[in-house]
C-alpha positions in Angstrom: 0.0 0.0 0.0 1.1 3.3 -1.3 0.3 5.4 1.8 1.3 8.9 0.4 -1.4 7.6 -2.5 -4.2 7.6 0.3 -6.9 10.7 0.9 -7.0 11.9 4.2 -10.3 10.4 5.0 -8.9 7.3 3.5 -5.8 7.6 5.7 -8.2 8.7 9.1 -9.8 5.1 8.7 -6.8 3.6 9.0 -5.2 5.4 11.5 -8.3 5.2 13.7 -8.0 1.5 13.2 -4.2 1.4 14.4 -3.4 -0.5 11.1 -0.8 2.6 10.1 0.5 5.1 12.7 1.0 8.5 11.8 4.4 8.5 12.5 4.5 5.8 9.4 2.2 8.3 7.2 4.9 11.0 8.2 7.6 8.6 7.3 6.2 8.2 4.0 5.1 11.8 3.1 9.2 12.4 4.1 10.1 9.5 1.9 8.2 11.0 -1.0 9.6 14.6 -0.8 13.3 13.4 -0.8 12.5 10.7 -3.6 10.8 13.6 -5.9 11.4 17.0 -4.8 14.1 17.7 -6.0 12.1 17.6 -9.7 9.0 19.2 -8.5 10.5 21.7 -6.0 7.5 22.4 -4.1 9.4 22.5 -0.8 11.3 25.8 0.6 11.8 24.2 3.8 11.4 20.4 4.9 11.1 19.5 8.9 11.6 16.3 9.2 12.6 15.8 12.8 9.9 18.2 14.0 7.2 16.3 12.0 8.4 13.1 13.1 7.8 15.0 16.6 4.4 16.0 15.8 3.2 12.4 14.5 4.5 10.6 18.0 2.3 12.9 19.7 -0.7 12.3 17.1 -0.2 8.9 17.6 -0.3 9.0 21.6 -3.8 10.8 21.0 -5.0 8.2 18.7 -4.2 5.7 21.2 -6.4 7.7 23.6 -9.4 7.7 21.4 -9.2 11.3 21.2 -8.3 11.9 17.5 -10.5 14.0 15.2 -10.5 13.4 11.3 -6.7 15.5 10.6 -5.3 14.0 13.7 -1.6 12.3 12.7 -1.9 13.6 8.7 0.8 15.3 7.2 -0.1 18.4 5.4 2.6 21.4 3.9 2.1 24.9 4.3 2.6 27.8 2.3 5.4 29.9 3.0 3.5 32.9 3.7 1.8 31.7 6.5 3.3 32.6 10.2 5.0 28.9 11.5 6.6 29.0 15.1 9.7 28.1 15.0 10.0 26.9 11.5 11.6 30.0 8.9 8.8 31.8 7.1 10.8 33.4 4.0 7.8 34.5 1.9 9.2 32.9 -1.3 12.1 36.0 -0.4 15.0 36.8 0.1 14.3 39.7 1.8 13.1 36.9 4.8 15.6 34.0 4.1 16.4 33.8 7.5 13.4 35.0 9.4 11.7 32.5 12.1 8.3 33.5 13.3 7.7 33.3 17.5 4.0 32.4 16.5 1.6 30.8 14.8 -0.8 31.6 12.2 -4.1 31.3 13.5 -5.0 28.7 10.3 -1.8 26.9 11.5 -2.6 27.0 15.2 -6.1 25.4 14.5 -4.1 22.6 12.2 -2.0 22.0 15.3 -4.7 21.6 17.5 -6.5 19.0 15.0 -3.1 16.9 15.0 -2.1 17.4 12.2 1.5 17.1 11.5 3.3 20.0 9.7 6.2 18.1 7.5 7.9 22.0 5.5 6.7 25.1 4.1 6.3 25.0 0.3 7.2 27.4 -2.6 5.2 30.5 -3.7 5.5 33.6 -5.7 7.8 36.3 -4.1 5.0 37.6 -1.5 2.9 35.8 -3.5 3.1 38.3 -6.3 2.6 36.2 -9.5 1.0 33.4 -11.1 3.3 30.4 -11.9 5.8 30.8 -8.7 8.3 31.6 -11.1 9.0 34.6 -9.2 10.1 32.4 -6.1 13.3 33.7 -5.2 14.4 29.6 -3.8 13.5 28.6 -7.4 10.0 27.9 -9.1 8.4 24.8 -8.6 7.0 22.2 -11.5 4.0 20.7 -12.4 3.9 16.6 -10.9 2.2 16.6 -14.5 4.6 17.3 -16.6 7.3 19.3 -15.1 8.3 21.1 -18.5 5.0 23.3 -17.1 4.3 25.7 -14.7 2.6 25.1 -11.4 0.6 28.2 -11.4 0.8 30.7 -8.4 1.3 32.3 -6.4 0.3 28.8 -4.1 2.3 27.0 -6.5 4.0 25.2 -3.9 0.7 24.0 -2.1 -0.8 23.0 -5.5 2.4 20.6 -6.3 3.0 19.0 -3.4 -0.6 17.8 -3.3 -0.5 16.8 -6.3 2.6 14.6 -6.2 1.4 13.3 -2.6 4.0 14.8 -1.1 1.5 15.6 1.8 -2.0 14.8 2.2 -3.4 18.4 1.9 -1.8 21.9 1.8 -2.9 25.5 2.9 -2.4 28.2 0.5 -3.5 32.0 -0.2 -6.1 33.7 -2.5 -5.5 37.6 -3.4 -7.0 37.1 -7.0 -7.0 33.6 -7.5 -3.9 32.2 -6.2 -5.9 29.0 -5.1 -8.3 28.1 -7.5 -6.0 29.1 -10.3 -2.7 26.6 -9.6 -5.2 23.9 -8.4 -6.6 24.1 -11.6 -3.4 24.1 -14.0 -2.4 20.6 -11.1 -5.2 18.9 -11.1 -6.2 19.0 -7.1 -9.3 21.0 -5.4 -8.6 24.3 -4.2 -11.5 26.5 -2.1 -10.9 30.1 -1.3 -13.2 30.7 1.3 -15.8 34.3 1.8 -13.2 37.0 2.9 -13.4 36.5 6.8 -14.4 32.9 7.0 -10.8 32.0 8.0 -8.9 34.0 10.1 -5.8 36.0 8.2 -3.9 36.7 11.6 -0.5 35.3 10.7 -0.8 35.5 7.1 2.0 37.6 6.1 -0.3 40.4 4.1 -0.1 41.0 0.5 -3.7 42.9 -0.3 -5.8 43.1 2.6 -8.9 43.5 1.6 -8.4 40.3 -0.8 -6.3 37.9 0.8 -8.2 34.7 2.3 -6.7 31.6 3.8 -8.0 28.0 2.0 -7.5 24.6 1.4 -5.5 22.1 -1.3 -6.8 18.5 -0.9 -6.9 15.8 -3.6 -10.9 15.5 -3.2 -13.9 17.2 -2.5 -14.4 15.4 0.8 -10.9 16.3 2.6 -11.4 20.4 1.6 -14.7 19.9 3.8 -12.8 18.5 6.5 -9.5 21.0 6.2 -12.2 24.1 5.6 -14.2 22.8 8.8 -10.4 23.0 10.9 -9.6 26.0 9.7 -12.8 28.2 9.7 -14.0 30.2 12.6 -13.9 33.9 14.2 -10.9 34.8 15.3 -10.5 38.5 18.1 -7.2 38.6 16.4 -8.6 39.4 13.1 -10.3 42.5 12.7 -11.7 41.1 9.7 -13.0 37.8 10.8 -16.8 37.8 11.2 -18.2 36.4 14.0 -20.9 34.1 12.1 -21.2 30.0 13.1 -19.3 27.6 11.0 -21.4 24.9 9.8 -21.2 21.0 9.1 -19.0 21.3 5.8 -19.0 17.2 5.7 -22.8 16.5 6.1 -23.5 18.9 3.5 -21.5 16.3 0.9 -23.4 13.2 2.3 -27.1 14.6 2.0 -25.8 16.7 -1.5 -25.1 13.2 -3.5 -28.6 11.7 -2.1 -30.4 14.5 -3.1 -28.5 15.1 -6.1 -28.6 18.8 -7.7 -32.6 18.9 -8.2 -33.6 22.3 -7.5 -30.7 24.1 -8.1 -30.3 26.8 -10.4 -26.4 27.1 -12.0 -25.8 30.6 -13.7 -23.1 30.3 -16.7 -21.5 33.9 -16.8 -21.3 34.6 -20.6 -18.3 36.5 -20.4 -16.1 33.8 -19.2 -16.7 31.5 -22.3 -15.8 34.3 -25.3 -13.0 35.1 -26.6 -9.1 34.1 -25.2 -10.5 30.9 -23.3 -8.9 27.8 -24.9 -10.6 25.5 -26.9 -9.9 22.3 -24.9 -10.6 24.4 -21.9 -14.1 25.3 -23.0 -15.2 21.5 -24.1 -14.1 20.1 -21.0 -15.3 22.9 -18.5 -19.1 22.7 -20.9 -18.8 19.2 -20.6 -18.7 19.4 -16.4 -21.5 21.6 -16.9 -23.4 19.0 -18.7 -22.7 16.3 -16.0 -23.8 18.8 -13.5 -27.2 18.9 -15.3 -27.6 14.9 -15.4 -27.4 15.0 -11.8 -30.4 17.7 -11.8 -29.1 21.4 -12.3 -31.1 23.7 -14.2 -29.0 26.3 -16.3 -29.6 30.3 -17.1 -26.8 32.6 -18.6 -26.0 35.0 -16.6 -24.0 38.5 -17.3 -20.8 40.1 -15.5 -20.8 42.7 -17.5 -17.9 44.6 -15.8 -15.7 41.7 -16.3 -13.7 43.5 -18.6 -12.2 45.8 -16.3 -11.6 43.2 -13.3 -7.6 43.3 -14.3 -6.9 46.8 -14.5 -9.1 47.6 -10.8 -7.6 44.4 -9.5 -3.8 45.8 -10.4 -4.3 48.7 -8.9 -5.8 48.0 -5.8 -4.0 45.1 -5.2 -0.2 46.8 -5.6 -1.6 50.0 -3.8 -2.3 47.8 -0.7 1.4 45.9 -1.4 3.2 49.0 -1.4 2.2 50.4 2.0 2.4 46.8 3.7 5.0 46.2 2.0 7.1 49.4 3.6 7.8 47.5 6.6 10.5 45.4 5.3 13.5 48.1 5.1 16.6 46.2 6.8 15.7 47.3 10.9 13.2 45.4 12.1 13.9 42.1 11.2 14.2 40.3 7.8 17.3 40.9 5.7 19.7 44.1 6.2 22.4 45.7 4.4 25.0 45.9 6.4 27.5 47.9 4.3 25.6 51.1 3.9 27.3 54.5 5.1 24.0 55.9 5.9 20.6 55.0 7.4 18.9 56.1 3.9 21.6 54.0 1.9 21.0 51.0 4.2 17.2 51.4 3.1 17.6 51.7 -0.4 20.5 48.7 -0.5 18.1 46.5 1.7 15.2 47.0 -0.4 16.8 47.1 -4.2 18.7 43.6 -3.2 16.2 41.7 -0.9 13.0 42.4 -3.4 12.7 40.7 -6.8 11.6 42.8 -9.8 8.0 41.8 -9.6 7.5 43.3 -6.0 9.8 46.4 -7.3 6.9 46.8 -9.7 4.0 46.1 -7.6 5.5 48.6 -5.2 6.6 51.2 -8.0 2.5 50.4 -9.6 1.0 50.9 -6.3 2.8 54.2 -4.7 2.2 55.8 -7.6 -1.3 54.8 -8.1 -1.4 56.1 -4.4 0.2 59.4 -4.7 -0.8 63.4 -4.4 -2.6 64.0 -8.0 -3.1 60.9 -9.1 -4.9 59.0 -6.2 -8.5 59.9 -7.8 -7.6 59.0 -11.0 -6.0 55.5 -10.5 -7.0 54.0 -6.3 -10.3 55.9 -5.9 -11.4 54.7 -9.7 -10.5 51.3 -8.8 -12.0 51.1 -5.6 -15.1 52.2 -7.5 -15.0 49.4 -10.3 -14.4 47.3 -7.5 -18.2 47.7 -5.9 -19.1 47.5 -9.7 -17.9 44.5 -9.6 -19.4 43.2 -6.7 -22.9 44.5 -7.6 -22.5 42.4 -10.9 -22.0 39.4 -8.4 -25.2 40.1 -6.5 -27.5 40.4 -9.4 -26.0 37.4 -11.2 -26.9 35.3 -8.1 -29.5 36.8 -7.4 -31.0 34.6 -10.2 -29.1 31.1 -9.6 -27.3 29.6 -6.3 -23.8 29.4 -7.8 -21.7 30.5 -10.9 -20.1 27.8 -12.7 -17.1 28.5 -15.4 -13.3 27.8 -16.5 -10.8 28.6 -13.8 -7.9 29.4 -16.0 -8.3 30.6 -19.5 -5.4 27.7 -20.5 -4.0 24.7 -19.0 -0.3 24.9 -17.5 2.1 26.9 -20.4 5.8 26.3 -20.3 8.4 27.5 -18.3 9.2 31.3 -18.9 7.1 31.4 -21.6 5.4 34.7 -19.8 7.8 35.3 -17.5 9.3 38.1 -19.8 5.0 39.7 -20.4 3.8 40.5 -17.5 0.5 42.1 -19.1 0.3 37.9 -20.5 1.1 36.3 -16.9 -1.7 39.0 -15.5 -4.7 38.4 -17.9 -4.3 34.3 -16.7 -6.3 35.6 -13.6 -8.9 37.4 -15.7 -11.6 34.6 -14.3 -10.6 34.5 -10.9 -9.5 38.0 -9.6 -13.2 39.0 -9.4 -14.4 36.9 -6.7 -11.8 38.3 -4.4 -12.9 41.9 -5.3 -16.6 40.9 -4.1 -15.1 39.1 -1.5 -17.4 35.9 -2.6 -16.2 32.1 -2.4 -14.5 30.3 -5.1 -13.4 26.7 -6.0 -11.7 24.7 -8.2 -12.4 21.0 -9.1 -10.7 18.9 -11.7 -13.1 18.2 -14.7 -10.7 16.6 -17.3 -7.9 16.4 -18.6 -6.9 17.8 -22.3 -5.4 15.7 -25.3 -1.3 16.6 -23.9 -2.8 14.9 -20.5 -2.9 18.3 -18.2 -5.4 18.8 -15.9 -8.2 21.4 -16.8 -10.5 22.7 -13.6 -13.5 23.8 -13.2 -15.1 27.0 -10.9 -17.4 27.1 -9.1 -18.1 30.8 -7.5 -21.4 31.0 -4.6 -22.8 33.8 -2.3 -21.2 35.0 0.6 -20.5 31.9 3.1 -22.2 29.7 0.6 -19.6 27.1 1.0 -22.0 24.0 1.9 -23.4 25.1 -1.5 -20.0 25.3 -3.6 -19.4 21.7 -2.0 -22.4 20.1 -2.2 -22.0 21.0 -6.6 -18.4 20.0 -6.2 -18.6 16.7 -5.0 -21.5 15.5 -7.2 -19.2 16.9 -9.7 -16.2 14.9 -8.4 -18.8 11.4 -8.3 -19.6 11.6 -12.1 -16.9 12.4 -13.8 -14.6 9.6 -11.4 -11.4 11.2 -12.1 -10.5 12.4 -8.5 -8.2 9.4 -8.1 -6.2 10.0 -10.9 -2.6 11.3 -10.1 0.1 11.8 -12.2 2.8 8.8 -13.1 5.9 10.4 -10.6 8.7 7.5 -9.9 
């Protein structure tokens, strides 16, 4: 038996049953990550002697009958998330060397489940990108053909999962940095409503859009990872204070019932022109199987879809820029120490520690921020931005979910867009609006195309409709049968 093969719910049966320990899963998960990672490079930083620690005391609580469903798995975590004691670089050099006191509040629930954190895997600088190319440690590869990008900025996340080089991962959404890699890799990927999951200890890119969400390799472990993870936090100013309900059930009564009475809205604009052939058959085809099991269909219109990139890259890179101002060599983080002046020491610290995709972000965003020109740029955005989110409210206002392509293309080659940034920016043209409304999104796998990479399929709800984007995922997932499939890795 293949234990880095096995789901978690698969893997909870069998701990609860004492026929594998965790301490064996953890074993394995470590196996797999020094047998293929050095291929896939979804690791930054592997712990395997803490891990091992973590599954003994997983296993002690097993013993004890006291396990819940994450209790003893081994899951990675995205290197933007707040681990004590284990380095937290950002995907930057600007951080190479800095090791948090705390932990994230996502992480400190994962803790508390049992779970057993094994490294912290790759990501866009600050998570500034969409194919973690930008990773200063090196950009990871796709488990499905590694000639191909991973997507980003959870790149990292989406690989390992993928490979089963953990069970499930936790990543970050600012405009699709979930849903899109968990497409181009073939795993599901759920970006929550903005304050279902606390963001204290998430080291911030865009406030107002980052959100905190699950990898897993089915539809049935991102319930139980979501259910972990989700809750009000006092920490979070942003967290809202709202009851977190039985993610799991809604999966077992959704397949029984099937998807009678439910009304599925098929945004217009995100089937025209620039969305890839292969892409479109396979996502319509989902579509279809989602009407066999009892879906009714209306076309729906987002009609400010067209300007969801330009607000997007102006409000996200204004927010960068000003959180971004706390890294300049004195607090902690990377310093340089051959400056003559304090002013020399910030410039130095900054022009060497940052790649050139922050330098842009922050260049983009202080000027779209700055006297004359805020009004024009920030204020304009911000005012798309409810636009935007009206479009969302009338569009569901007719139908319980939004279902469409994640990514416009499957996984393109290495540095093929690394030298266009407007081409590497328009890949999130489907995703960046749900993080402007502040709605939840997901990504399931819904085929794969003729070259054998995986194509996924979005599914966008109401605010804390999550039972809903679930329940349509996981009848999804049932149909088609292809949530076992994983690439051929030796």
């Amino acid at each position: 038996m293949d234990i880095h093969a096995l789901t978690i719910h698969a893997l909870h049966e069998l701990l609860a049953r004492r026929e594998v320990s965790a301490v064996e899963a953890t074993r394995a998960v470590l196996a797999r990550i020094e047998a293929l990672d050095d291929r896939i490079r979804a690791f930054i930083t592997v712990a395997p002697e803490q891990a091992l620690e973590q599954a003994e005391a997983a296993d002690h609580r097993l013993a004890r009958g006291e396990a819940g469903p994450l209790c003893g798995v081994p899951v990675s975590i995205k290197d933007v998330l707040c681990t004590r004691g284990l380095r937290t670089t950002c995907g930057s050099r600007i951080l190479e060397s800095f090791i948090p006191p705390y932990d994230a509040t996502v992480v400190e629930k994962l803790r508390q489940a049992g779970a057993v954190v094994v490294g912290k895997v790759a990501m866009d600088e600050f998570a500034m990108g969409s194919s973690t190319e930008n990773c200063a440690y090196g950009a990871s590869r796709n488990p499905w053909n590694t000639e191909m990008v991973c997507g980003g900025s959870s790149g990292g996340s989406a690989a390992s999962v993928a490979a089963d080089e953990c069970f499930a991962s936790l990543g970050s959404d600012t405009g699709g940095s979930i849903r899109q890699p968990a497409s181009l890799c073939g795993v599901v990927g759920l970006k929550p409503t903005y304050g279902r999951v606390s963001r204290y200890g998430l080291v911030a890119f865009a406030s107002s859009l980052d959100q905190v969400g699950p990898f897993t390799k089915d539809i049935t472990d991102a319930a139980l990872v979501l259910q972990a993870i989700s809750g009000y936090d006092r920490r979070d100013s942003t967290s809202v204070n709202r009851p977190v309900p039985d993610y799991s059930a809604a999966l077992t009564e959704g397949l029984a019932e099937g998807l009678a009475g439910l009304r599925l809205g098929i945004p217009k604009e995100y089937f025209g022109a620039g969305i890839d052939p292969e892409v479109r058959d396979l996502v319509l085809r989902g579509v279809e199987t989602l009407r066999q099991a009892g879906a009714e269909t209306v076309e729906v219109s987002l009609p400010h879809t067209d300007y969801c990139v330009a607000a997007y890259y102006l409000i996200a890179p204004a927010e960068a820029s000003s959180n971004l101002a706390r890294y300049d060599g004195v607090k902690y983080g990377f310093r340089d120490s051959g400056a003559a002046t304090l002013m020399e020491m910030y410039r130095n610290t900054r022009s060497k520690g940052f790649g050139p995709e922050v330098k842009r972000r922050i260049l983009i965003g202080t000027y779209a921020l700055s006297s004359g020109y805020y009004d024009a740029y920030y204020k304009k955005a911000s005012q798309v931005r409810t636009l935007i989110a009206e479009d969302f409210r009338r569009a569901l206002s007719q139908c319980d979910a939004l279902v469409s392509p994640v990514s416009p293309t499957p996984a393109w080659r290495l540095g093929a867009k690394s030298d266009d940034p407007l081409a590497m920016y328009m890949t999130d043209i489907l995703t960046l609006s749900a993080n402007l409304a502040g709605i939840p999104g997901m990504s399931v796998p819904c085929g794969f195309t003729t070259a054998g990479l995986p194509v996924g399929l979005q599914i966008q709800g109401g605010h804390f409709q999550e039972e809903t984007l679930l329940k349509i995922g996981y009848n999804l997932e049932q149909r088609l049968g292809i949530a076992g499939r994983r690439p051929e890795l030796r």
